[in-house]
Backbone as XML, in Angstrom:
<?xml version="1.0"?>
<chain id="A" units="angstrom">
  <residue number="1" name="UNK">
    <atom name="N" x="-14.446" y="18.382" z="8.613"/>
    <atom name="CA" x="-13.898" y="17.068" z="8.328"/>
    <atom name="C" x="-12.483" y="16.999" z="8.910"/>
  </residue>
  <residue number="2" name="UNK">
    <atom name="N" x="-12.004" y="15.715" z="10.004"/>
    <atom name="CA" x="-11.149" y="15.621" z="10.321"/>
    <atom name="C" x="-10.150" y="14.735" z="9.396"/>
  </residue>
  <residue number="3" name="UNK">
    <atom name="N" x="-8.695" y="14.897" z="8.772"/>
    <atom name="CA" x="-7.912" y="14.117" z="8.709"/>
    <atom name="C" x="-7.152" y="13.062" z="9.472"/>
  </residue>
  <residue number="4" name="UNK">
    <atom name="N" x="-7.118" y="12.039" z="9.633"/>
    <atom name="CA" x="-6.205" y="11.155" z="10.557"/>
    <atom name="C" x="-5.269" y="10.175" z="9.642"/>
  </residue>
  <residue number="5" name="UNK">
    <atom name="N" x="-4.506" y="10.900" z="10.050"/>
    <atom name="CA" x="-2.866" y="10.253" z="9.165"/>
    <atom name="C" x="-3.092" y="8.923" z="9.271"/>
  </residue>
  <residue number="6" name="UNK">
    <atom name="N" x="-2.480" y="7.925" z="8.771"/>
    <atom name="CA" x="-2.479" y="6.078" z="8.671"/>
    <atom name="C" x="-1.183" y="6.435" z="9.192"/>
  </residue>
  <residue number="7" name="UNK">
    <atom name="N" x="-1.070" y="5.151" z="10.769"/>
    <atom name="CA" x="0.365" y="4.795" z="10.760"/>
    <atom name="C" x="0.310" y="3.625" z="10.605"/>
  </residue>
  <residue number="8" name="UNK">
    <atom name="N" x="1.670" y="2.927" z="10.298"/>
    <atom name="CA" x="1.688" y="1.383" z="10.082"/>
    <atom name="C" x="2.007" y="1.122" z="11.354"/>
  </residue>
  <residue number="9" name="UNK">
    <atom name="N" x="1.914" y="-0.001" z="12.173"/>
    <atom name="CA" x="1.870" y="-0.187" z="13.638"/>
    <atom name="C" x="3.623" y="-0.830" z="13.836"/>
  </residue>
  <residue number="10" name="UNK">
    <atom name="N" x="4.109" y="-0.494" z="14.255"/>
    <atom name="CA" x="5.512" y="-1.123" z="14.834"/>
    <atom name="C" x="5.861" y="-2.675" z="14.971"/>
  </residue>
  <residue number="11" name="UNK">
    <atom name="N" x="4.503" y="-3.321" z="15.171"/>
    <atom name="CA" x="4.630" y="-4.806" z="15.677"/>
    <atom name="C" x="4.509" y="-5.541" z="14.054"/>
  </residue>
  <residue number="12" name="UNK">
    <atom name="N" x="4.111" y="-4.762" z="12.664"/>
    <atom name="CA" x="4.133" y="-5.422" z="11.389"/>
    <atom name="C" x="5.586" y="-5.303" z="11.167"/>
  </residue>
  <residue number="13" name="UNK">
    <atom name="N" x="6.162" y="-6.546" z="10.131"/>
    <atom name="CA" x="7.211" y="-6.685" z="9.898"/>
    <atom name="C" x="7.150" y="-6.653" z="8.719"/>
  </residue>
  <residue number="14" name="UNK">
    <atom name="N" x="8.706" y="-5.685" z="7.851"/>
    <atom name="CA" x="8.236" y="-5.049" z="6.465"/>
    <atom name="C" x="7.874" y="-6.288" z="5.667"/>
  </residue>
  <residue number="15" name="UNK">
    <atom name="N" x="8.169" y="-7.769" z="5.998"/>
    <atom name="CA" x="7.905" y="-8.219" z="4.874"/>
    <atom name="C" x="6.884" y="-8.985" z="5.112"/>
  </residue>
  <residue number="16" name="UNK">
    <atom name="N" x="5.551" y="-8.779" z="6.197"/>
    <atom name="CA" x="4.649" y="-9.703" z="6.283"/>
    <atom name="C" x="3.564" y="-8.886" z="4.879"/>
  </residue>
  <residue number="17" name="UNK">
    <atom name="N" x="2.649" y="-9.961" z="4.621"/>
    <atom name="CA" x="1.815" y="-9.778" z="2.917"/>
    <atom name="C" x="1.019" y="-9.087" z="3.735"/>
  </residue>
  <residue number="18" name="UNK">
    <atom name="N" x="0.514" y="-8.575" z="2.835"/>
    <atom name="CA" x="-1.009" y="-7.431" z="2.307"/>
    <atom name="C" x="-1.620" y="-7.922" z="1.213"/>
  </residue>
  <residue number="19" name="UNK">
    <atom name="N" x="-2.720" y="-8.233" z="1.268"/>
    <atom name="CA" x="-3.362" y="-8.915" z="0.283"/>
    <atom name="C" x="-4.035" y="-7.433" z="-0.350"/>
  </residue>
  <residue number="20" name="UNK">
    <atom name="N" x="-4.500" y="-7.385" z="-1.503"/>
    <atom name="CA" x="-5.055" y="-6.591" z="-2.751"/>
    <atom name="C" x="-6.135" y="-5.684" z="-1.446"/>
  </residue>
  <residue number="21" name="UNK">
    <atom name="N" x="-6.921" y="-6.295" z="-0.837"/>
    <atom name="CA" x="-8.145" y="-5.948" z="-0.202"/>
    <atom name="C" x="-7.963" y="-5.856" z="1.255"/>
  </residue>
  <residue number="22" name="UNK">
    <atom name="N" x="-6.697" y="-6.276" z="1.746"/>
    <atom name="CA" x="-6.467" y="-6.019" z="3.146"/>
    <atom name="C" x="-5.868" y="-4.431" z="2.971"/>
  </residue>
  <residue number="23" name="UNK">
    <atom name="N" x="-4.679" y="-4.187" z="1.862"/>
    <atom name="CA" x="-4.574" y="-2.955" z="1.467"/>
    <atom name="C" x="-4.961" y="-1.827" z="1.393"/>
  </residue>
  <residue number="24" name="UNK">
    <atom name="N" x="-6.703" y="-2.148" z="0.736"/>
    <atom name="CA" x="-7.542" y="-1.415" z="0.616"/>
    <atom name="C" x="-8.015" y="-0.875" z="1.607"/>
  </residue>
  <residue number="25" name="UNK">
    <atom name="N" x="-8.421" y="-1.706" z="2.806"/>
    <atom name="CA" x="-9.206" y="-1.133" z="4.049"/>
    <atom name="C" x="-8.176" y="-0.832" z="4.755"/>
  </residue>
  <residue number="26" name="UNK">
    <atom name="N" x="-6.889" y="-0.704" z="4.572"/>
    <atom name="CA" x="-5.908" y="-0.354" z="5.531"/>
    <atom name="C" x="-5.481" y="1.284" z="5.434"/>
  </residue>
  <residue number="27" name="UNK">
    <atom name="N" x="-5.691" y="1.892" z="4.467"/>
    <atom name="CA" x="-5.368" y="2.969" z="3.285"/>
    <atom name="C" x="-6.956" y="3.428" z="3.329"/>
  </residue>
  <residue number="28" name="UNK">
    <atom name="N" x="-8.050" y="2.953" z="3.268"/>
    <atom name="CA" x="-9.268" y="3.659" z="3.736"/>
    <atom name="C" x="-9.614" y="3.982" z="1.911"/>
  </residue>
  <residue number="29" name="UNK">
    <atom name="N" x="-9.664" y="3.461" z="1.022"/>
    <atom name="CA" x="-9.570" y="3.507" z="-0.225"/>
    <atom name="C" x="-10.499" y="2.537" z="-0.947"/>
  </residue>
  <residue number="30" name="UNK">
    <atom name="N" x="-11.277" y="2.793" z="-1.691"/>
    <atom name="CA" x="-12.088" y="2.079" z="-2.351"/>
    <atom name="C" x="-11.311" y="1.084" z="-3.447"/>
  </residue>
  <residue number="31" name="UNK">
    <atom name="N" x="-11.467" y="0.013" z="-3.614"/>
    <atom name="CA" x="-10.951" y="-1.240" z="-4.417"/>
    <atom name="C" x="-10.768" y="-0.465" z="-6.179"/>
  </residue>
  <residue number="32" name="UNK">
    <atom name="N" x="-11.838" y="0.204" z="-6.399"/>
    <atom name="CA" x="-11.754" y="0.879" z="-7.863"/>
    <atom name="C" x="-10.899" y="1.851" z="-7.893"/>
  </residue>
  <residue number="33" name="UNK">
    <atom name="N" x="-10.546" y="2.498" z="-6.772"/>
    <atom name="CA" x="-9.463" y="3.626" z="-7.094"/>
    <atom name="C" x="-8.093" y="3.184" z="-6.989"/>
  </residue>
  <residue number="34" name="UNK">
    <atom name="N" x="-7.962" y="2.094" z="-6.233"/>
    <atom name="CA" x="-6.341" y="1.611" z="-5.986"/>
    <atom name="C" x="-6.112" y="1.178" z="-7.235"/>
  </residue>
  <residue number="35" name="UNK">
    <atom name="N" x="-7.294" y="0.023" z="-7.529"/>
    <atom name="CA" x="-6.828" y="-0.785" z="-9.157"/>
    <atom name="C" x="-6.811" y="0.183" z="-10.520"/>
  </residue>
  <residue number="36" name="UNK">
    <atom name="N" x="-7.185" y="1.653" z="-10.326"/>
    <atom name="CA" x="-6.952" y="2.334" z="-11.481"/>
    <atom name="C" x="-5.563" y="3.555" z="-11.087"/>
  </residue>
  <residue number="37" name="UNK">
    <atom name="N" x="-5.118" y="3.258" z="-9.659"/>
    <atom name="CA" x="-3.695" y="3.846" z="-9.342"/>
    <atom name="C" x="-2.739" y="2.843" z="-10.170"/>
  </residue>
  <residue number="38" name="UNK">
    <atom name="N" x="-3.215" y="1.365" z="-9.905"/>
    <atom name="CA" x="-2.445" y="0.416" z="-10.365"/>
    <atom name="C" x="-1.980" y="0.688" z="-11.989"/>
  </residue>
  <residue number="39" name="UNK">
    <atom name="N" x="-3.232" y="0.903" z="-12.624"/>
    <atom name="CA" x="-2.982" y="0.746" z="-14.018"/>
    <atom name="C" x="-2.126" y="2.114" z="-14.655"/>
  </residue>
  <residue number="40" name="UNK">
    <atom name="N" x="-2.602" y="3.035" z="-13.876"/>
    <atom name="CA" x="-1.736" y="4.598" z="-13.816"/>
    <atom name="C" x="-0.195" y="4.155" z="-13.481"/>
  </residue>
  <residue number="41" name="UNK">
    <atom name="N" x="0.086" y="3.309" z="-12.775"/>
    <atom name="CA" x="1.687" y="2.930" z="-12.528"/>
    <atom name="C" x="1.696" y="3.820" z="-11.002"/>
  </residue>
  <residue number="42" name="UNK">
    <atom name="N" x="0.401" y="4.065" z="-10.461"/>
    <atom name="CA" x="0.820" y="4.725" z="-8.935"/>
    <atom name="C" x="0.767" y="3.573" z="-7.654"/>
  </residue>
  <residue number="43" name="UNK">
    <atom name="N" x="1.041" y="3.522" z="-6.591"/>
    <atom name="CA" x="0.902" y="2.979" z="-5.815"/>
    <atom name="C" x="2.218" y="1.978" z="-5.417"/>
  </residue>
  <residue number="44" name="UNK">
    <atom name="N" x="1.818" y="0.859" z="-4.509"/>
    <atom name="CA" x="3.104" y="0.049" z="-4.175"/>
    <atom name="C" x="2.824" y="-1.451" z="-5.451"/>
  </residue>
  <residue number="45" name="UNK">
    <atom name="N" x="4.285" y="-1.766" z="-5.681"/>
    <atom name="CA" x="4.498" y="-2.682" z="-5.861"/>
    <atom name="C" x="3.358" y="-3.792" z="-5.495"/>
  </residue>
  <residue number="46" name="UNK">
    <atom name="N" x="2.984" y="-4.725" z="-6.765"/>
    <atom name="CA" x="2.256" y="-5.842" z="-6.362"/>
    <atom name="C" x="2.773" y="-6.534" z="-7.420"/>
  </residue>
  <residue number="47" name="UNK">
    <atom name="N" x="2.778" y="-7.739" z="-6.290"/>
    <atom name="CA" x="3.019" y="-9.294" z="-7.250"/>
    <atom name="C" x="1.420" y="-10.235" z="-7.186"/>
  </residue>
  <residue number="48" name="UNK">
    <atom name="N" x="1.726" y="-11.068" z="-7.449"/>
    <atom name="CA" x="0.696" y="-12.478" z="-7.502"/>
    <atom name="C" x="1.341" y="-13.959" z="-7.336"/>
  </residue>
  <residue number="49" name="UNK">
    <atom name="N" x="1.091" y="-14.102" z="-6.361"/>
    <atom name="CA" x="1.224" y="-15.799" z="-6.197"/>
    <atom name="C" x="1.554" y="-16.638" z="-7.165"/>
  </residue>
  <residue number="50" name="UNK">
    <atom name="N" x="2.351" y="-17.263" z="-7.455"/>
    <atom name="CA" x="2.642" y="-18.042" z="-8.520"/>
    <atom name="C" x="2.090" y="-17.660" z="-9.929"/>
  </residue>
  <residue number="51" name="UNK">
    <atom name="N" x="2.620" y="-16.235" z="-9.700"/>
    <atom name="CA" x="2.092" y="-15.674" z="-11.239"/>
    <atom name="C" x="0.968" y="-15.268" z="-12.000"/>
  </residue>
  <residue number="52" name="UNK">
    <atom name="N" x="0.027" y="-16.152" z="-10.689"/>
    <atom name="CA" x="-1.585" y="-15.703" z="-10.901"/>
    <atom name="C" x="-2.233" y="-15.630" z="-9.709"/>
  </residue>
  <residue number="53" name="UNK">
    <atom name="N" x="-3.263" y="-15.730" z="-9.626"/>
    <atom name="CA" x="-4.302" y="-15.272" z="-8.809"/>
    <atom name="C" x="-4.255" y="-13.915" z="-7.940"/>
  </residue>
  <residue number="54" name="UNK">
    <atom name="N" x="-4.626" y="-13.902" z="-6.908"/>
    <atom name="CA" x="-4.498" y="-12.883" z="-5.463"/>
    <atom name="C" x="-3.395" y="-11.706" z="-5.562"/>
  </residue>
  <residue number="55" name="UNK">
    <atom name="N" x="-3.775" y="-10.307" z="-6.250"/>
    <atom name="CA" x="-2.544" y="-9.543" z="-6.128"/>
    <atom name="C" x="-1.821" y="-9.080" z="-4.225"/>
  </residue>
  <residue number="56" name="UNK">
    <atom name="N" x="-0.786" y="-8.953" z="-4.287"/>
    <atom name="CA" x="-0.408" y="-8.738" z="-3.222"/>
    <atom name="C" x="0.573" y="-8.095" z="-2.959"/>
  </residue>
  <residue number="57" name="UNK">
    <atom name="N" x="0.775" y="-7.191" z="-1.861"/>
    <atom name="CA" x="2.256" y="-6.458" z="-1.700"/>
    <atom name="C" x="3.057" y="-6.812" z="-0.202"/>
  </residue>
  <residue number="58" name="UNK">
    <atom name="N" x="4.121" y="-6.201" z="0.214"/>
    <atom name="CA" x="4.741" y="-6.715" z="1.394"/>
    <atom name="C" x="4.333" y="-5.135" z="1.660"/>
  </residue>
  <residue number="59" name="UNK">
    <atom name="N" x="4.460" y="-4.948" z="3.702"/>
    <atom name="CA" x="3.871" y="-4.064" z="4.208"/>
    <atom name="C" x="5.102" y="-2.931" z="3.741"/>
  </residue>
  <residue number="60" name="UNK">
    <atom name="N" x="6.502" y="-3.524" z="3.412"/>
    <atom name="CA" x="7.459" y="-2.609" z="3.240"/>
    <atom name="C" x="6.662" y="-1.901" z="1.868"/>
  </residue>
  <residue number="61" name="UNK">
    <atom name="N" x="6.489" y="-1.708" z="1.441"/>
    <atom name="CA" x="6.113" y="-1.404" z="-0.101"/>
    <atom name="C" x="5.355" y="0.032" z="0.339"/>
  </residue>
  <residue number="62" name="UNK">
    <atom name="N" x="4.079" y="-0.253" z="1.142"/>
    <atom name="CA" x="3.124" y="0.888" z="1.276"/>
    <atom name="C" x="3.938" y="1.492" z="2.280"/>
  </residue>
  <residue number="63" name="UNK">
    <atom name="N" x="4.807" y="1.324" z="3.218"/>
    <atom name="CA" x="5.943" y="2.383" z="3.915"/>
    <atom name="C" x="6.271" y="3.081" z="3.822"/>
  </residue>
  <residue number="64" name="UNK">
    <atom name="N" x="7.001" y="2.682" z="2.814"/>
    <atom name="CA" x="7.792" y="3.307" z="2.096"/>
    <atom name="C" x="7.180" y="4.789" z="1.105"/>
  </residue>
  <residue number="65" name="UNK">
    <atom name="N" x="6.169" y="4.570" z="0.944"/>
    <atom name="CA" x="5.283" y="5.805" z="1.042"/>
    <atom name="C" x="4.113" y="6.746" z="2.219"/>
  </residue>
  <residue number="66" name="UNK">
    <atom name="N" x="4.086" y="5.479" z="2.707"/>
    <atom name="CA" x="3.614" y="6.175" z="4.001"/>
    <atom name="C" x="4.712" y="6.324" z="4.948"/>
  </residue>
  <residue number="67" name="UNK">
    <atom name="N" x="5.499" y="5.958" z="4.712"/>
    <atom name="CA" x="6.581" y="6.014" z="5.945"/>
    <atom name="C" x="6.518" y="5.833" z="7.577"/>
  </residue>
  <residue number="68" name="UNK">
    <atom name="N" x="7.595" y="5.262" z="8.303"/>
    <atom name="CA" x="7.504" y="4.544" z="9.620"/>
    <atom name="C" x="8.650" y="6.151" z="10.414"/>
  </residue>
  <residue number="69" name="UNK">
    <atom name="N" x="8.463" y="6.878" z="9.400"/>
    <atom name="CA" x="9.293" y="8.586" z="9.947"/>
    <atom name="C" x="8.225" y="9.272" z="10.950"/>
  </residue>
  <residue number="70" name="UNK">
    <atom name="N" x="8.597" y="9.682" z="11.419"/>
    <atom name="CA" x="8.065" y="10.273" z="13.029"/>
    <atom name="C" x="7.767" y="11.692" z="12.015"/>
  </residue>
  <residue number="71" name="UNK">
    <atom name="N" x="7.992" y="12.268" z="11.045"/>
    <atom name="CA" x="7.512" y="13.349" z="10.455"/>
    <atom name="C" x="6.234" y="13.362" z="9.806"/>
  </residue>
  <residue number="72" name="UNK">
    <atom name="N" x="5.284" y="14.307" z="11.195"/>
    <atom name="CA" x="3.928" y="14.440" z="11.098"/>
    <atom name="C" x="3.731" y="15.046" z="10.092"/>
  </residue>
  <residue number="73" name="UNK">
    <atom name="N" x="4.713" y="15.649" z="8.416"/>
    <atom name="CA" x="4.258" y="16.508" z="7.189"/>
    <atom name="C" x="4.090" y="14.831" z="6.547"/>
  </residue>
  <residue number="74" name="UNK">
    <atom name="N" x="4.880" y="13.799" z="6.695"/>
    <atom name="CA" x="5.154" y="12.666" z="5.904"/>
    <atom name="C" x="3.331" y="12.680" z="4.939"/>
  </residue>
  <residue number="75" name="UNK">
    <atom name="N" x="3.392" y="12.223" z="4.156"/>
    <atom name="CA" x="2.006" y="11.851" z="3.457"/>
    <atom name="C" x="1.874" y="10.238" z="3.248"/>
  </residue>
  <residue number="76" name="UNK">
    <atom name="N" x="0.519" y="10.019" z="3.323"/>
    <atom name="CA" x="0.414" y="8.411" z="3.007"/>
    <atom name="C" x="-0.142" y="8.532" z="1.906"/>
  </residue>
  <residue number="77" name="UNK">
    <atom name="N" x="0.295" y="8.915" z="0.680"/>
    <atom name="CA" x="-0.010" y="8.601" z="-0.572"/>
    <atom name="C" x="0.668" y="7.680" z="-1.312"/>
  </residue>
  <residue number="78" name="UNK">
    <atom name="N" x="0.031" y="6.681" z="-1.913"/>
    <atom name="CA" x="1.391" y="5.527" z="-2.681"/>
    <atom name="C" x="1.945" y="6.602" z="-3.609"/>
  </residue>
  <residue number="79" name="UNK">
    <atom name="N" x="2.699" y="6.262" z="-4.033"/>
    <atom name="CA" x="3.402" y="6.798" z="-4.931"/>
    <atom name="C" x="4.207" y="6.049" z="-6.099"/>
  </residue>
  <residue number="80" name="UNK">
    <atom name="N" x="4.711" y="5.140" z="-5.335"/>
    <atom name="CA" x="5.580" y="4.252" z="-6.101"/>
    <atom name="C" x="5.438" y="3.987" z="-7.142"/>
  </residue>
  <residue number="81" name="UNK">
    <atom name="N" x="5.965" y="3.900" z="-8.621"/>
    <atom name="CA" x="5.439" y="3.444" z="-10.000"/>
    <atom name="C" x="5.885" y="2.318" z="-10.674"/>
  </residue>
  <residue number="82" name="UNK">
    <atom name="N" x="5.557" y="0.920" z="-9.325"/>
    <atom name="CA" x="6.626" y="-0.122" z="-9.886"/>
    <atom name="C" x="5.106" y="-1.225" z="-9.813"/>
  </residue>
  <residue number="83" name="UNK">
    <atom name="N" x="4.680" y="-1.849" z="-11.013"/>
    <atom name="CA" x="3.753" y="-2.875" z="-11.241"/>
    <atom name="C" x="4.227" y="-3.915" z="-11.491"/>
  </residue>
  <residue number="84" name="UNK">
    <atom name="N" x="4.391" y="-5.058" z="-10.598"/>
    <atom name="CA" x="4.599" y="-6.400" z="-10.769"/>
    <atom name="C" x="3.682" y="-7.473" z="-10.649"/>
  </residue>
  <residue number="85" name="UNK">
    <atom name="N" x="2.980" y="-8.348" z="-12.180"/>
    <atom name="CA" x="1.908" y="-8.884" z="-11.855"/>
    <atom name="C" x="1.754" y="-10.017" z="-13.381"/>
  </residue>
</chain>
């Protein structure tokens, strides 16, 4: 089994959205494991649209754990323990 690191591409800008499910297939992650990182307090930051509907994050958020660092040890694991929703 090969690993292949996630990079975020240079031409995204930290604050264009990530929707709940664009997230998901971006990160290679099944929808049930992110939303129970969520409830654990792991992962990036998510808000919701006027307080409801569509959770969502800015691309800076998952970066910031995957990082835009040229250091091939970097990990793309969220990490972050900040839930906004």
């Amino acid at each position: 089994m090969t690993i292949t690191p996630i990079h975020i591409p240079d031409e995204w800008d930290d604050n264009d959205i990530l929707l709940f499910e664009e997230f998901c297939t971006f990160i290679r992650t099944r929808p049930r494991t992110v939303r129970c990182w969520r409830v654990e307090g792991r992962g990036p930051c998510w808000w919701r649209f006027n307080g409801n509907g569509r959770l969502y994050t800015t691309v800076a958020e998952p970066a910031g754990s995957c990082g835009r660092a040229a250091d091939p040890r970097h990990s793309c694991l969220p990490m972050s323990s900040c839930i906004r929703c």
